[in-house]
PyMOL Python script that loads the backbone (N, CA, C, O; Angstrom):
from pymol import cmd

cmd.read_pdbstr("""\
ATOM      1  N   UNK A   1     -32.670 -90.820   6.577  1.00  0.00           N
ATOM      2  CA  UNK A   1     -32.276 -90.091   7.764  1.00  0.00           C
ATOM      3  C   UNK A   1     -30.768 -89.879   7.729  1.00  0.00           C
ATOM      4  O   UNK A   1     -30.073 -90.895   7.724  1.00  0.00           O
ATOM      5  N   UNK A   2     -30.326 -88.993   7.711  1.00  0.00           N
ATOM      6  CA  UNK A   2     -29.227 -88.537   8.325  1.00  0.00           C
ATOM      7  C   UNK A   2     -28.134 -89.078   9.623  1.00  0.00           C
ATOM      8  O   UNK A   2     -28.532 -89.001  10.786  1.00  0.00           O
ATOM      9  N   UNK A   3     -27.077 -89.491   9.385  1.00  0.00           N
ATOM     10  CA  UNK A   3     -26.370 -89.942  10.350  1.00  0.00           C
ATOM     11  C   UNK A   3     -25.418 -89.360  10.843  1.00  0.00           C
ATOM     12  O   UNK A   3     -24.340 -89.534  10.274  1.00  0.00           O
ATOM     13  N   UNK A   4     -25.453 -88.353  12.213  1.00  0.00           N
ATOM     14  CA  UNK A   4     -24.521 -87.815  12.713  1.00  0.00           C
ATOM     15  C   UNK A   4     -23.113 -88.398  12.815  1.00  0.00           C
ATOM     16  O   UNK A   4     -23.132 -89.571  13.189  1.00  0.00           O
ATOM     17  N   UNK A   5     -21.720 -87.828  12.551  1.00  0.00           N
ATOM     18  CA  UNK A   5     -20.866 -88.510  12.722  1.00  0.00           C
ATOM     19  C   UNK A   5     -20.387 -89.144  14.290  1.00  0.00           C
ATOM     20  O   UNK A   5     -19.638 -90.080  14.569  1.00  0.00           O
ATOM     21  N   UNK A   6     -21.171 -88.194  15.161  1.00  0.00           N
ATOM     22  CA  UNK A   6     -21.212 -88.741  16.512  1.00  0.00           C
ATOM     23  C   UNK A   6     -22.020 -89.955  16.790  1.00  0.00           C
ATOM     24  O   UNK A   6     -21.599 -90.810  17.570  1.00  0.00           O
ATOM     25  N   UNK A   7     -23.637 -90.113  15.935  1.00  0.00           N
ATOM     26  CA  UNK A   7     -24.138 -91.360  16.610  1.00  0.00           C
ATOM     27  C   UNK A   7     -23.549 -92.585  15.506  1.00  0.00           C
ATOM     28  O   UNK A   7     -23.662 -93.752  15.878  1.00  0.00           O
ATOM     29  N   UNK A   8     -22.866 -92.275  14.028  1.00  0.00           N
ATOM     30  CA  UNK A   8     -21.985 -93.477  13.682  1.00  0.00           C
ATOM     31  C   UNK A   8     -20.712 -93.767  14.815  1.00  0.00           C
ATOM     32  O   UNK A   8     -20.265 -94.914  14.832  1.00  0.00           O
ATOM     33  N   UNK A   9     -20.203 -92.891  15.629  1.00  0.00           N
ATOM     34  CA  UNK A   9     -19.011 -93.431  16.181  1.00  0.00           C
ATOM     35  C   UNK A   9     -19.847 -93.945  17.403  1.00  0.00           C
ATOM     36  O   UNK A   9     -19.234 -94.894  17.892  1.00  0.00           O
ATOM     37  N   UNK A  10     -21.116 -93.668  18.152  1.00  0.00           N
ATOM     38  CA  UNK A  10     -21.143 -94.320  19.113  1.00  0.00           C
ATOM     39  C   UNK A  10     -21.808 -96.242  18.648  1.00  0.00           C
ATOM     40  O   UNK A  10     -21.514 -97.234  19.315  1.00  0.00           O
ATOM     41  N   UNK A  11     -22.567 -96.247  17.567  1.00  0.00           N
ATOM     42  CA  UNK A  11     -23.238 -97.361  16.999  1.00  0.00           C
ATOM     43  C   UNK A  11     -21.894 -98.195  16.573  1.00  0.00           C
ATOM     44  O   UNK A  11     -21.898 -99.416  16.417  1.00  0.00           O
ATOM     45  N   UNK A  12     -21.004 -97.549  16.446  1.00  0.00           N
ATOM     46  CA  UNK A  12     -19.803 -98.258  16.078  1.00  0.00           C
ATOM     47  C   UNK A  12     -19.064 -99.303  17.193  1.00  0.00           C
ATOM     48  O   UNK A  12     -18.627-100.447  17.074  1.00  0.00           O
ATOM     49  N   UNK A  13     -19.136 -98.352  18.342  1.00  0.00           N
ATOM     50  CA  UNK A  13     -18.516 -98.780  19.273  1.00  0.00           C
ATOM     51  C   UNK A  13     -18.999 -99.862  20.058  1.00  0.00           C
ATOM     52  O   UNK A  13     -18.296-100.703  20.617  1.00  0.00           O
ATOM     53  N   UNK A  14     -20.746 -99.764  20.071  1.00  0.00           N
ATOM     54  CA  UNK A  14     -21.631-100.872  20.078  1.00  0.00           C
ATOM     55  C   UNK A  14     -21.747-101.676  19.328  1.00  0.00           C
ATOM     56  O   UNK A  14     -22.885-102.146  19.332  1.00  0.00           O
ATOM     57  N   UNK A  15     -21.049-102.132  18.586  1.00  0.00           N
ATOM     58  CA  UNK A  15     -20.157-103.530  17.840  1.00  0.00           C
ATOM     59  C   UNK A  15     -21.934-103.025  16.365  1.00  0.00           C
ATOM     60  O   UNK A  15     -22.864-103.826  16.452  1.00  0.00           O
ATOM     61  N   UNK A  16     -22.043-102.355  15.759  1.00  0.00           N
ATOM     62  CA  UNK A  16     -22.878-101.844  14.730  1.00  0.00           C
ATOM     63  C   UNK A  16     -22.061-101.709  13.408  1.00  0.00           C
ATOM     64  O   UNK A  16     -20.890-101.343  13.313  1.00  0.00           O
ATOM     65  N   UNK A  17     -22.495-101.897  12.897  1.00  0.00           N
ATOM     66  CA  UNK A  17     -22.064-101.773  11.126  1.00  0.00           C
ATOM     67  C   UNK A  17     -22.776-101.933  10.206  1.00  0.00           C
ATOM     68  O   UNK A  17     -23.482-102.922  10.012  1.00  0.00           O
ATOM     69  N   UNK A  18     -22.635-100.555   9.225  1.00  0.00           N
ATOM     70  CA  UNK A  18     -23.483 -99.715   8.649  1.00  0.00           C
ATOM     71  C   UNK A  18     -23.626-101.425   7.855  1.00  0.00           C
ATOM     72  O   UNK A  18     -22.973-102.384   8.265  1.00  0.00           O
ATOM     73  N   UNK A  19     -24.738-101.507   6.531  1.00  0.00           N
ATOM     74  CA  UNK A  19     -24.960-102.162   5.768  1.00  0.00           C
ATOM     75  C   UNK A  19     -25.795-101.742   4.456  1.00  0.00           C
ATOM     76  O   UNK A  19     -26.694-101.092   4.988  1.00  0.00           O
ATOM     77  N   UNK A  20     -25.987-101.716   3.453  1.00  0.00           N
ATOM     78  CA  UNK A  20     -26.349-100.732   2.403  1.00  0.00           C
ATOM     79  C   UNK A  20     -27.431-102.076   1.927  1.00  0.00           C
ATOM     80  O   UNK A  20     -27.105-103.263   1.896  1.00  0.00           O
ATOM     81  N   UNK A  21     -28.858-101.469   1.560  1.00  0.00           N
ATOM     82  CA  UNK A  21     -29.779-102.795   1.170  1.00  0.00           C
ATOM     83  C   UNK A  21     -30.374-101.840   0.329  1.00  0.00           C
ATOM     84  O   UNK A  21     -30.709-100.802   0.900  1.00  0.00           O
ATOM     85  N   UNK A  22     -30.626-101.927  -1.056  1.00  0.00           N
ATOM     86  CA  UNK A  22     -30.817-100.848  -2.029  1.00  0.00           C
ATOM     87  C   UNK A  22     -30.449 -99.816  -2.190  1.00  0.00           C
ATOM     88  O   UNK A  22     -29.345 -99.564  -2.673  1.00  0.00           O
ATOM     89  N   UNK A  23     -31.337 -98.911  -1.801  1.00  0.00           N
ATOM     90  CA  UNK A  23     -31.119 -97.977  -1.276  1.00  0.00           C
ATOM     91  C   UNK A  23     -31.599 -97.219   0.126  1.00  0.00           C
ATOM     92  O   UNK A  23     -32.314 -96.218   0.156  1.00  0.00           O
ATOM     93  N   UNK A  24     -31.011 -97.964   1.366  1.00  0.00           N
ATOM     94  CA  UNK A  24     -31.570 -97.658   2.941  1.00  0.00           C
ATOM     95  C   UNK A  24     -30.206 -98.727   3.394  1.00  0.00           C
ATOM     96  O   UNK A  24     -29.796 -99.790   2.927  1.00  0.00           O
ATOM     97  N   UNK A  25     -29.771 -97.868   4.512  1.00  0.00           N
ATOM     98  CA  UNK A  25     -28.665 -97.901   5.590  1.00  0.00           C
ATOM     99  C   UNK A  25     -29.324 -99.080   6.442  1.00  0.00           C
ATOM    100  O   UNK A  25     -30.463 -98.979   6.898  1.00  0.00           O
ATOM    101  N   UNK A  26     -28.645-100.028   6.591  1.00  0.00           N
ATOM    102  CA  UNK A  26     -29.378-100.478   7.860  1.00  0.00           C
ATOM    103  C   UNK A  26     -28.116-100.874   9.102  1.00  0.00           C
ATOM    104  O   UNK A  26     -27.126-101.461   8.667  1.00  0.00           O
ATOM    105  N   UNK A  27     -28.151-100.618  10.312  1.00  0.00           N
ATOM    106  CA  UNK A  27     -26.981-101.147  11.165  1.00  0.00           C
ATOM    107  C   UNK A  27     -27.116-102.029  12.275  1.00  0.00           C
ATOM    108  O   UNK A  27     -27.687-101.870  13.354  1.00  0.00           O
ATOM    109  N   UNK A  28     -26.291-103.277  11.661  1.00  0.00           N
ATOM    110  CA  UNK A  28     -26.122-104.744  12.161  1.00  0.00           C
ATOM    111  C   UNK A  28     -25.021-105.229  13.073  1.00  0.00           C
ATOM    112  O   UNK A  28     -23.800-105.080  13.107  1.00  0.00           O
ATOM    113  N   UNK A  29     -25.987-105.914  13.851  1.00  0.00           N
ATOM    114  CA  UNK A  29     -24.293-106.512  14.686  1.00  0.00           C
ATOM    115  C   UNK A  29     -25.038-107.885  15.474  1.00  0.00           C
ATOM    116  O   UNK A  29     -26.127-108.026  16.031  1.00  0.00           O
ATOM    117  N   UNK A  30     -24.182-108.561  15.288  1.00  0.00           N
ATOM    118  CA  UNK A  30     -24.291-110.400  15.742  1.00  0.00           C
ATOM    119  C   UNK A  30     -24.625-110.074  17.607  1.00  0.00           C
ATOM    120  O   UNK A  30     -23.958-109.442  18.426  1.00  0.00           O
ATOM    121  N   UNK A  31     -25.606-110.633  17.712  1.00  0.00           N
ATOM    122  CA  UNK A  31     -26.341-110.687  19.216  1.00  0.00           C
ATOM    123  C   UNK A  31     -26.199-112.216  19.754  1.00  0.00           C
ATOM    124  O   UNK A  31     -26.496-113.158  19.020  1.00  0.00           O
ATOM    125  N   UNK A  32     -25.794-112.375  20.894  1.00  0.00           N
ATOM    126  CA  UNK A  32     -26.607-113.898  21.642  1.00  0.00           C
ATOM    127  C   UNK A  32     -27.982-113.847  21.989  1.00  0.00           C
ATOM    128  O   UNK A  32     -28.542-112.915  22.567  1.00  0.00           O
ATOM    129  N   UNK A  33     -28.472-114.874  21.613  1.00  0.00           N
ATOM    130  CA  UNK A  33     -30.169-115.266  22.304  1.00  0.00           C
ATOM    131  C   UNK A  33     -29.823-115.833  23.474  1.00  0.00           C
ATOM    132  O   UNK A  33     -29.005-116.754  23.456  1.00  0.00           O
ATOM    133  N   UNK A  34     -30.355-115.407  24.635  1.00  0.00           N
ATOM    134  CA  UNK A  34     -30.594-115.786  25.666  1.00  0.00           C
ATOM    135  C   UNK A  34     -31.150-117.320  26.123  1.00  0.00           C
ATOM    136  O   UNK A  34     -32.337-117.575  26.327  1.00  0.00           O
ATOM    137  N   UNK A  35     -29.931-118.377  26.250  1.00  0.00           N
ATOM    138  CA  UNK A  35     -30.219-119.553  26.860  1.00  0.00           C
ATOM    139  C   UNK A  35     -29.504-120.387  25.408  1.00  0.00           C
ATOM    140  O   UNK A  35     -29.942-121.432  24.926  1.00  0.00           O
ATOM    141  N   UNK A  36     -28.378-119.645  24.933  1.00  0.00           N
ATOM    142  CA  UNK A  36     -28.455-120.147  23.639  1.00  0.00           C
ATOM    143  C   UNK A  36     -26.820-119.860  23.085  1.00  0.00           C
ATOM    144  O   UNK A  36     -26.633-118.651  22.948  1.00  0.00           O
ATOM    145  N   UNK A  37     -25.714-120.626  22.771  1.00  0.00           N
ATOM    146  CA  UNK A  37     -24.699-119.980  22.059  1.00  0.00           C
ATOM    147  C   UNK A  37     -24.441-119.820  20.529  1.00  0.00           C
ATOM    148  O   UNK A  37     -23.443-120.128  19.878  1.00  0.00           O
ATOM    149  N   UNK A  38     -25.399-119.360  20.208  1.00  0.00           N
ATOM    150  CA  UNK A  38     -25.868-118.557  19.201  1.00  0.00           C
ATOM    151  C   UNK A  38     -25.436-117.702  18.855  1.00  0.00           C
ATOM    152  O   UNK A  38     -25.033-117.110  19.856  1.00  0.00           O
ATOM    153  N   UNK A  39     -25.144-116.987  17.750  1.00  0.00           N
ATOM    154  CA  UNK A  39     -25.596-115.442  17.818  1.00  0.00           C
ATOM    155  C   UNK A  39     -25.853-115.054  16.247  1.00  0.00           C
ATOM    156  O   UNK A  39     -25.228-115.336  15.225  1.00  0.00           O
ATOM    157  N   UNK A  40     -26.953-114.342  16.470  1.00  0.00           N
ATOM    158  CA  UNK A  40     -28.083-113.824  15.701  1.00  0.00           C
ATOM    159  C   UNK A  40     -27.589-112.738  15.143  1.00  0.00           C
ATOM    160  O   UNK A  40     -27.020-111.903  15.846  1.00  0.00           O
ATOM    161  N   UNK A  41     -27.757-112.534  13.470  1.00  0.00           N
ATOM    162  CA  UNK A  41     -27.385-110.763  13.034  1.00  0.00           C
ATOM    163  C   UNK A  41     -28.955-110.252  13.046  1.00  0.00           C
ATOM    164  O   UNK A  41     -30.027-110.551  12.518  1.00  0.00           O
ATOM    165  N   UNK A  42     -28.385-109.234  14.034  1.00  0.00           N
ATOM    166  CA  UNK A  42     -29.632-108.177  14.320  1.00  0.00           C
ATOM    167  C   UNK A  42     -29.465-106.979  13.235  1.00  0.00           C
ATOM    168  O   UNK A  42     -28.319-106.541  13.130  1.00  0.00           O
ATOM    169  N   UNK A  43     -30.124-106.595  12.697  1.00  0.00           N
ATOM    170  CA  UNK A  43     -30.000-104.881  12.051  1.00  0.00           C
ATOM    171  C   UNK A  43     -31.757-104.271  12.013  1.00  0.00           C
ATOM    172  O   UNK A  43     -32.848-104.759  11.719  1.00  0.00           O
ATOM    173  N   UNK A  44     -31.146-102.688  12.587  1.00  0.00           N
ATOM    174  CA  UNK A  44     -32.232-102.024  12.150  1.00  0.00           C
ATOM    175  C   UNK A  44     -31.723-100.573  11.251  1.00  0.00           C
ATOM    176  O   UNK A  44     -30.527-100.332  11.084  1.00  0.00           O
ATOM    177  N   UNK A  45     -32.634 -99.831  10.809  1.00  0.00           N
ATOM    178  CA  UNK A  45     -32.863 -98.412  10.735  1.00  0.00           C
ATOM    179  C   UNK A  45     -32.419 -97.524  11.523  1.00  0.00           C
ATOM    180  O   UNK A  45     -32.719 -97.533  12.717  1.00  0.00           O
ATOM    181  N   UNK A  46     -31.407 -96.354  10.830  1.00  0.00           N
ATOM    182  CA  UNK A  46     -31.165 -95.342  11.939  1.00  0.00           C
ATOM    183  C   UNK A  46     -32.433 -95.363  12.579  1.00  0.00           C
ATOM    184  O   UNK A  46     -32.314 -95.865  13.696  1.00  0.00           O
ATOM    185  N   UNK A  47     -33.698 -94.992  12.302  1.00  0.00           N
ATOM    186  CA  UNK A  47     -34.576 -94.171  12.915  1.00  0.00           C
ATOM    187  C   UNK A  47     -34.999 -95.403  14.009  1.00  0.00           C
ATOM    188  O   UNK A  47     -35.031 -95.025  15.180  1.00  0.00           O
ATOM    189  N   UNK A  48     -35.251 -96.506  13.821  1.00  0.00           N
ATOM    190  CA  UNK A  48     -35.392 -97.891  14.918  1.00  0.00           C
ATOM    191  C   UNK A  48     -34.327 -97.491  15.602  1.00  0.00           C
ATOM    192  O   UNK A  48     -34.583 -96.904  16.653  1.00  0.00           O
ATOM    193  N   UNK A  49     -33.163 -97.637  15.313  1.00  0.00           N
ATOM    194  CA  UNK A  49     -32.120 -97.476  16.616  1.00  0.00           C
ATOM    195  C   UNK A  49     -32.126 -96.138  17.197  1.00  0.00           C
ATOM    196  O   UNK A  49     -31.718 -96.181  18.358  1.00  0.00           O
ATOM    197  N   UNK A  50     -32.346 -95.316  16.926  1.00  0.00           N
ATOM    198  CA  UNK A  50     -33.030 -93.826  17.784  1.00  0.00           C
ATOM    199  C   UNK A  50     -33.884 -94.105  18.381  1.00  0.00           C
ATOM    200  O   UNK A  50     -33.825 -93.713  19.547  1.00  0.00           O
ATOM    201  N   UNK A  51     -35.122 -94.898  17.985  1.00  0.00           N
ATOM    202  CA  UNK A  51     -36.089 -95.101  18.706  1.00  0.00           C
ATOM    203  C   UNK A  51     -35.992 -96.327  20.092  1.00  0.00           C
ATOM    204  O   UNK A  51     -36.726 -96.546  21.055  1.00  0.00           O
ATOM    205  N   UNK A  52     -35.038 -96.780  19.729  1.00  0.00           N
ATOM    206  CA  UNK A  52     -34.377 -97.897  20.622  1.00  0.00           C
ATOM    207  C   UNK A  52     -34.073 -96.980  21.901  1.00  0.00           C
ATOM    208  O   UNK A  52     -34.655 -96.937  22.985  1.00  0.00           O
ATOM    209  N   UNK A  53     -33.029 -96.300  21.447  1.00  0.00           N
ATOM    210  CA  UNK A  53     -32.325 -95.301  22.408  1.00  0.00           C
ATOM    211  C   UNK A  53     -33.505 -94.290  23.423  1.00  0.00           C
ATOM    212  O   UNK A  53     -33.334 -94.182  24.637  1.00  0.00           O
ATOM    213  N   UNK A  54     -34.282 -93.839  22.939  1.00  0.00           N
ATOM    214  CA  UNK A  54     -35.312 -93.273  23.351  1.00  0.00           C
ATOM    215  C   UNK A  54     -36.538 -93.714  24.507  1.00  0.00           C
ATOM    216  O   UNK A  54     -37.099 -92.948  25.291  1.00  0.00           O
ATOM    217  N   UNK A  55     -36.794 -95.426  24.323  1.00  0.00           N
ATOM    218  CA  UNK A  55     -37.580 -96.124  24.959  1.00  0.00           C
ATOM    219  C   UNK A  55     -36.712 -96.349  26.161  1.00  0.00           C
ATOM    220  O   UNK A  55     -37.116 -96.204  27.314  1.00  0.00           O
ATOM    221  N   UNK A  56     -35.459 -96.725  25.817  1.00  0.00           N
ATOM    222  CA  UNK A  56     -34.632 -97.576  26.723  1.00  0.00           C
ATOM    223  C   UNK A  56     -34.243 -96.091  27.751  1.00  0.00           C
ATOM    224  O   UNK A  56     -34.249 -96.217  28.976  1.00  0.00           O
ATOM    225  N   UNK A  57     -33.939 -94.812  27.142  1.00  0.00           N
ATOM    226  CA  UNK A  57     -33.591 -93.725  28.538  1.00  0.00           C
ATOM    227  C   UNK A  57     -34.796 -93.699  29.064  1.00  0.00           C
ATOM    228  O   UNK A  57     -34.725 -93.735  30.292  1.00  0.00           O
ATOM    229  N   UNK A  58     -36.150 -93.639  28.557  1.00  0.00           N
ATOM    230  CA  UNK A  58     -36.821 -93.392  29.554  1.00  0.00           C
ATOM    231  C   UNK A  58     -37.607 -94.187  30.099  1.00  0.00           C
ATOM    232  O   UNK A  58     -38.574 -93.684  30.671  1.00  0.00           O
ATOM    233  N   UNK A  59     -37.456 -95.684  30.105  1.00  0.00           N
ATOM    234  CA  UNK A  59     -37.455 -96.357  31.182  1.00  0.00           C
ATOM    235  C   UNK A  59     -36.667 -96.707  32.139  1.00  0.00           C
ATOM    236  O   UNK A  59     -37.068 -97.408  33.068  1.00  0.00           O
ATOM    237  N   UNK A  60     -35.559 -96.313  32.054  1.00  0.00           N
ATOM    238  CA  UNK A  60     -34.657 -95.846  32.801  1.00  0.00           C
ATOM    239  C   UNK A  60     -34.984 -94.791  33.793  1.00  0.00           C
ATOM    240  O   UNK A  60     -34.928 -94.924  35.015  1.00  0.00           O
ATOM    241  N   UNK A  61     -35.358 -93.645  33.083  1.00  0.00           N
ATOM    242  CA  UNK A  61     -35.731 -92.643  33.980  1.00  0.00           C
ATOM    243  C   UNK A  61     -36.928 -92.677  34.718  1.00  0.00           C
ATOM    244  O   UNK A  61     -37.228 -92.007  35.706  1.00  0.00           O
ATOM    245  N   UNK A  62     -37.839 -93.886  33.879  1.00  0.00           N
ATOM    246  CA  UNK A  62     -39.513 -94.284  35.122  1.00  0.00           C
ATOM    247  C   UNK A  62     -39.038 -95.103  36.392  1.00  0.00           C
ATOM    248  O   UNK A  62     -39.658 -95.063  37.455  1.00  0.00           O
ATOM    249  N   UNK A  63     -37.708 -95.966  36.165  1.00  0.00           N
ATOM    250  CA  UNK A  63     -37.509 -96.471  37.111  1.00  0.00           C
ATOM    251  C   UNK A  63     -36.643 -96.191  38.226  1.00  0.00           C
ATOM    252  O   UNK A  63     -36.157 -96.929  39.083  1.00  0.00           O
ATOM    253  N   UNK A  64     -36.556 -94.879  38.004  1.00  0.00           N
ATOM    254  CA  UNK A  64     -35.256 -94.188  38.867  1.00  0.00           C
ATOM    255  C   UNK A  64     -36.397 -93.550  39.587  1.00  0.00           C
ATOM    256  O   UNK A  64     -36.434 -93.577  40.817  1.00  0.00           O
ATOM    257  N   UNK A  65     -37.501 -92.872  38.747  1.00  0.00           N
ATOM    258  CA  UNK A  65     -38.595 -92.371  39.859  1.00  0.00           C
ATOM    259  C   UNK A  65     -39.577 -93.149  40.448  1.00  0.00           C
ATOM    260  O   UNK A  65     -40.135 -92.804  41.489  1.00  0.00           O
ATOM    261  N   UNK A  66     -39.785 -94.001  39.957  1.00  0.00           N
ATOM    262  CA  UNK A  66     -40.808 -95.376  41.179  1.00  0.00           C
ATOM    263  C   UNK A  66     -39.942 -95.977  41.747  1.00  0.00           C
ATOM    264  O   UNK A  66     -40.405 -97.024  42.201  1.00  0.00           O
ATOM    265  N   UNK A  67     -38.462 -95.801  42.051  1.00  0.00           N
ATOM    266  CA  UNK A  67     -37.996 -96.671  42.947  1.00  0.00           C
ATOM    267  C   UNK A  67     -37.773 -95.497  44.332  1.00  0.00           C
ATOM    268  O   UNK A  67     -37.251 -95.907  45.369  1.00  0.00           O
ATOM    269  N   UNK A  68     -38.119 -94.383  44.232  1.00  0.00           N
ATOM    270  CA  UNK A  68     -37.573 -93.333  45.160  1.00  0.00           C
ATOM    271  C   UNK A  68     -38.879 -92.222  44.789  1.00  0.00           C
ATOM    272  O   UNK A  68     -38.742 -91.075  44.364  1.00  0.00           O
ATOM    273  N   UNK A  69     -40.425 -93.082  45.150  1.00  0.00           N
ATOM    274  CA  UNK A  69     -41.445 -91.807  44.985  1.00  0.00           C
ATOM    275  C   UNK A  69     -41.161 -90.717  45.879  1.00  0.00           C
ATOM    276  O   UNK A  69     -40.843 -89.723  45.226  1.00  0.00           O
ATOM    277  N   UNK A  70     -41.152 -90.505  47.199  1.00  0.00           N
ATOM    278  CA  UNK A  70     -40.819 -89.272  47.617  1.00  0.00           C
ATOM    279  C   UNK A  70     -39.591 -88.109  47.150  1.00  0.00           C
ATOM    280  O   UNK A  70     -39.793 -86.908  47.333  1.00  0.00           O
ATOM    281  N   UNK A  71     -38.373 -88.593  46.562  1.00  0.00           N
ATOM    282  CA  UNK A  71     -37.862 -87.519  46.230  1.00  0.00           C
ATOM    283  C   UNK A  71     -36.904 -87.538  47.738  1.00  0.00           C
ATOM    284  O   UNK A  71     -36.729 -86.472  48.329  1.00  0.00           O
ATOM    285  N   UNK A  72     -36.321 -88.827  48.277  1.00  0.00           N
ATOM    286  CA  UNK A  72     -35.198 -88.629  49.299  1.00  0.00           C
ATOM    287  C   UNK A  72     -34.488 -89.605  49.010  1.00  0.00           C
ATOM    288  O   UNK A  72     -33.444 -89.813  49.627  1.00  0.00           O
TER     289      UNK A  72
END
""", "prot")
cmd.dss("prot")
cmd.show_as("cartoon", "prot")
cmd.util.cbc("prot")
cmd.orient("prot")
């Protein structure tokens, strides 16, 4: 997949960094576990972190409309 130079500067800014594993990109960045001072290296796939981005707006957007069913 292809990496826009816009979604490398925003994955960037979200503490992400590219990582090269054969041949496939993967982008990692040290997380805390919850209840824990830890922190975990997370990495996925452009196409996982698109798909990340994707789940997460639109549950966002289910919960902007079940919190206000009428529309006032």
């Amino acid at each position: 997949m292809l990496v826009t130079a816009e979604k490398e500067r925003k994955w960037r800014s979200q503490g992400y960094k590219p990582e090269k594993r054969k041949d496939e990109t993967f982008w990692c960045r040290r997380e805390s576990t919850i209840g824990s001072r830890f922190e975990e290296k997370k990495c996925w796939t452009a196409e996982a972190l698109e798909e990340n981005e994707r789940n997460s707006q639109k549950y966002v957007e289910d919960l902007q409309h079940s919190s206000n069913p009428n529309g006032k």
